[in-house]
C-alpha positions in Angstrom: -53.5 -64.2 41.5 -52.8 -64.5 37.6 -54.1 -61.6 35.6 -51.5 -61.5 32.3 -50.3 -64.5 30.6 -46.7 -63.8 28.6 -45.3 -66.1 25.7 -41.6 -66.9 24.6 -42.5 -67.0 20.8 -40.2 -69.2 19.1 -41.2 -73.3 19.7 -43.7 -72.3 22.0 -45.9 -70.8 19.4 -44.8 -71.7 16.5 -41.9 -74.2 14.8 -39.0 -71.8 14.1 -36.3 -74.4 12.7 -38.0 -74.8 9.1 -38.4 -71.6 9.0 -34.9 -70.1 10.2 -33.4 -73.1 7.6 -35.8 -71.6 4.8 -34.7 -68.0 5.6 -31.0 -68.7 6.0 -31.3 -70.5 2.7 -33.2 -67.0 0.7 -30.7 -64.9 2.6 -27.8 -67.1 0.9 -29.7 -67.7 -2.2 -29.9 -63.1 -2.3 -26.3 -63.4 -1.5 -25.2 -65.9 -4.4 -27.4 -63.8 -6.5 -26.2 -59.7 -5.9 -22.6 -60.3 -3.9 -21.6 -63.6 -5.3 -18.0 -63.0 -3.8 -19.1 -63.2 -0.1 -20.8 -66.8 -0.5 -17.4 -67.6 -2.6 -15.3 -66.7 0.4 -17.6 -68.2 3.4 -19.6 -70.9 3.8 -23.1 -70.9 5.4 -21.8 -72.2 8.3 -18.6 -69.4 8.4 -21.1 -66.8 8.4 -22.8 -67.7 11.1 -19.6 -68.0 13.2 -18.7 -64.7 12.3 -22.0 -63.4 13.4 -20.9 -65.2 17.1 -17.4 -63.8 16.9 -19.1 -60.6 16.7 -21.1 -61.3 19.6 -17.9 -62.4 21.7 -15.7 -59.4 21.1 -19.4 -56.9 21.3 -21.2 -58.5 24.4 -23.3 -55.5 24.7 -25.0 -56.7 21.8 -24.8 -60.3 22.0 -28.7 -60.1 22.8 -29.5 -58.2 19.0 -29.5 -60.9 16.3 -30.9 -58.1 13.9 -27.7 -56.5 14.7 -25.3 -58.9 14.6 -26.5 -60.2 11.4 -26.3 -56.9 9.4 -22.8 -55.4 11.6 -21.2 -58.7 10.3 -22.6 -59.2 6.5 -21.5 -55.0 6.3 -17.8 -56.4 7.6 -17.8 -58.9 4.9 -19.0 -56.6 2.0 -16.3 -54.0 2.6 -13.6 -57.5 2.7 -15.0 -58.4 -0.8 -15.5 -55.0 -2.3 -19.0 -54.4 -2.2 -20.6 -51.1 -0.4 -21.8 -52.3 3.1 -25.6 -50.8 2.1 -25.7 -54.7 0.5 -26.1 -55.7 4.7 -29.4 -54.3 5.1 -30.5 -55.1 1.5 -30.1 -58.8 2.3 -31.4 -58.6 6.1 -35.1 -57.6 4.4 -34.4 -60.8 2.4 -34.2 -62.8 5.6 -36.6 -60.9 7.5 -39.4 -61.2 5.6 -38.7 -65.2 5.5 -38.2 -65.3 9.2 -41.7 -63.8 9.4 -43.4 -66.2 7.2 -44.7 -69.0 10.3 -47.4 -71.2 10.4 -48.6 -71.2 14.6 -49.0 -74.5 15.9 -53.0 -74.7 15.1 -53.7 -74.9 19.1 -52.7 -71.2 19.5 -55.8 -69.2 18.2 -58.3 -71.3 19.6 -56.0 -70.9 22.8 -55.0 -67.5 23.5 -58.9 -66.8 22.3 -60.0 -68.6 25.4 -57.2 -67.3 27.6 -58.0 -64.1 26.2 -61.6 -63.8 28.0 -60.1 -63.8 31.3 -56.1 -62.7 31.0 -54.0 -60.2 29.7 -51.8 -61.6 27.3 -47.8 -60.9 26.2 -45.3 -62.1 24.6 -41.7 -62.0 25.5 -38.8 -63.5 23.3 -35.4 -63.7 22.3 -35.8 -63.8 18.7 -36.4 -61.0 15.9 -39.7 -62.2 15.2 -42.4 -59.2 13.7 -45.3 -59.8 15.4 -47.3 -57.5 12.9 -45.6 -59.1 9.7 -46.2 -62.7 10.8 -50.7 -61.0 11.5 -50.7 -61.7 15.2 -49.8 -58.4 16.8 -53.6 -57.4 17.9 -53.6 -61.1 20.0 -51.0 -59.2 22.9 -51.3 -56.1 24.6 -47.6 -56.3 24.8 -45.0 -57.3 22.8 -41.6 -57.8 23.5 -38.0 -58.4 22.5 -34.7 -58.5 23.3 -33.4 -55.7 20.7 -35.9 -53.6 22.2 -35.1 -54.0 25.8 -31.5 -54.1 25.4 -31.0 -58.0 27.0 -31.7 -61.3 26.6 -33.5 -64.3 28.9 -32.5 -65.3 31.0 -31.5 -61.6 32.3 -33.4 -60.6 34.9 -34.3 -57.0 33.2 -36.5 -59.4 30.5 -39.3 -60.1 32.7 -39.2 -56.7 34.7 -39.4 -55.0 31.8 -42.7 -57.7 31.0 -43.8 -56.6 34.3 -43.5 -53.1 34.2 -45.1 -52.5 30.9 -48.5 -54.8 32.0 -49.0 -53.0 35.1 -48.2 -55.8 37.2 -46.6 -57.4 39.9 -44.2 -60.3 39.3 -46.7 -62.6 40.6 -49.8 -61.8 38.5 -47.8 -63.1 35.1 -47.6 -66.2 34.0 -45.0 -66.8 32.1 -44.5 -69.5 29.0 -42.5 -71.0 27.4 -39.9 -74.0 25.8 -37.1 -73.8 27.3 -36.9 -75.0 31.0 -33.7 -72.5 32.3 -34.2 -69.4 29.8 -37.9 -69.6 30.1 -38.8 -71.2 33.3 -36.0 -71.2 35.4 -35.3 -67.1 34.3 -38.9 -66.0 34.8 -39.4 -68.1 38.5 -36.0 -66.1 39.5 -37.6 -62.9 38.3 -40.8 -64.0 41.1 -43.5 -65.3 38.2 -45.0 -68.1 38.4 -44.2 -70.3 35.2 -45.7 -72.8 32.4 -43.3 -75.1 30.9 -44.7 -75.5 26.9 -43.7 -79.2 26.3 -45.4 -79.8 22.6 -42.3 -82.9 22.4 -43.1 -84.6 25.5 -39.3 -84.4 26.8 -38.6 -85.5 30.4 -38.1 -82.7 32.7 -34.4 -81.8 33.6 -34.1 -83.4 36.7 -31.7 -80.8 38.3 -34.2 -78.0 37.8 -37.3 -77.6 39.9 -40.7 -77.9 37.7 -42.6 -75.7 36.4 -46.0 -74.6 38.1 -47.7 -75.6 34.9 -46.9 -78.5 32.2 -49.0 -78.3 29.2 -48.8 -79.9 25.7 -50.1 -76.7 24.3 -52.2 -73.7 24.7 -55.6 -75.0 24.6 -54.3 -77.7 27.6 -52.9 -74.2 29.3 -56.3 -72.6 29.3 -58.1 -75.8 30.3 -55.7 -75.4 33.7 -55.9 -72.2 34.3 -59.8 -73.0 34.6 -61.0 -71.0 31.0 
């Protein structure tokens, strides 16, 4: 029944807390540098509340972390006296940062095999460039929660997933890290799931398991017969 495979991005295909730390760390570093009031006034950690606050008093674009970021530096440069333009200025800082990933080495081999057979996607949460990071041409589509307006585990995700591959719910496979906004969303949503467990952790026992458990993608494609 499979004919598309779809992957969250963030720990499934990559490590992303190195390189959020690294990025957070240039983005501050740009900030220390060009606006040196801000990073006088707010610690690393303030800013990132703020960026949540945001989020709490604008849920209808809780789901943008491109947004959120910029919307609250902008709110922060006009506190300390600098032009809001700074917001955007620093956001390329951490962008092209956030885009600098090494994939876990299983994934070419991987999606090359599962590639002879499936269609592949990705679907993800994050702000994650698919064309910056190099790996665009490996999914015929590609997308993200900016772009579609909400976030897993909302349903709309993995219609949207759907929808653009030509499919029905059933013929996508759907991977990723996290058992409820990967797994348990997607199984809601009627596709059949993967649970991407590269730590070996123990299955939440309150949640019912995954059709697939794999340590990576070349295990993935070894179940799924390729």
């Amino acid at each position: 029944m499979i004919r598309a495979v779809a992957f969250d991005l963030d720990n499934t295909l990559w490590d992303v807390d190195p390189v959020l730390e690294r990025a957070e760390g240039r983005w501050l570093q740009w900030l220390r540098d060009n606006c040196p009031r801000i990073p006088e006034r707010l610690s690393l950690d303030e800013l990132r509340a703020s960026r949540m606050a945001l989020a709490a008093r604008e849920p209808h674009n809780a789901h943008d972390f491109t947004y959120l970021r910029i919307a609250s530096l902008a709110q922060h440069a006009r506190e300390c006296g600098y032009h809001e333009s700074i917001s955007e200025q620093a956001f390329e800082i951490f962008i092209a940062e956030r885009n600098l990933i090494d994939l876990f080495p299983d994934v070419r081999p991987g999606l090359a095999r599962l590639s002879s057979r499936y269609a592949l996607a990705s679907l993800s949460n994050g702000n994650a460039d698919l064309a910056r990071i190099g790996v665009a041409e490996l999914f015929s589509v590609s997308l993200n929660a900016r772009g579609i307006g909400a976030a897993k585990p909302d349903r709309r995700c993995f219609e949207r997933l759907v929808q653009d591959l030509h499919l029905e719910p059933r013929e996508v496979l759907y991977v990723g890290d996290d058992p409820l906004l990967d797994v348990e969303a997607a199984r809601a949503a009627g596709l059949p799931t993967a649970w991407m467990n590269r730590t070996r952790q123990q299955w939440p026992a309150a949640i019912p398991p995954a059709d697939f458990n794999v340590a990576d993608c070349l295990e993935l494609a070894t179940q799924l017969g390729v």
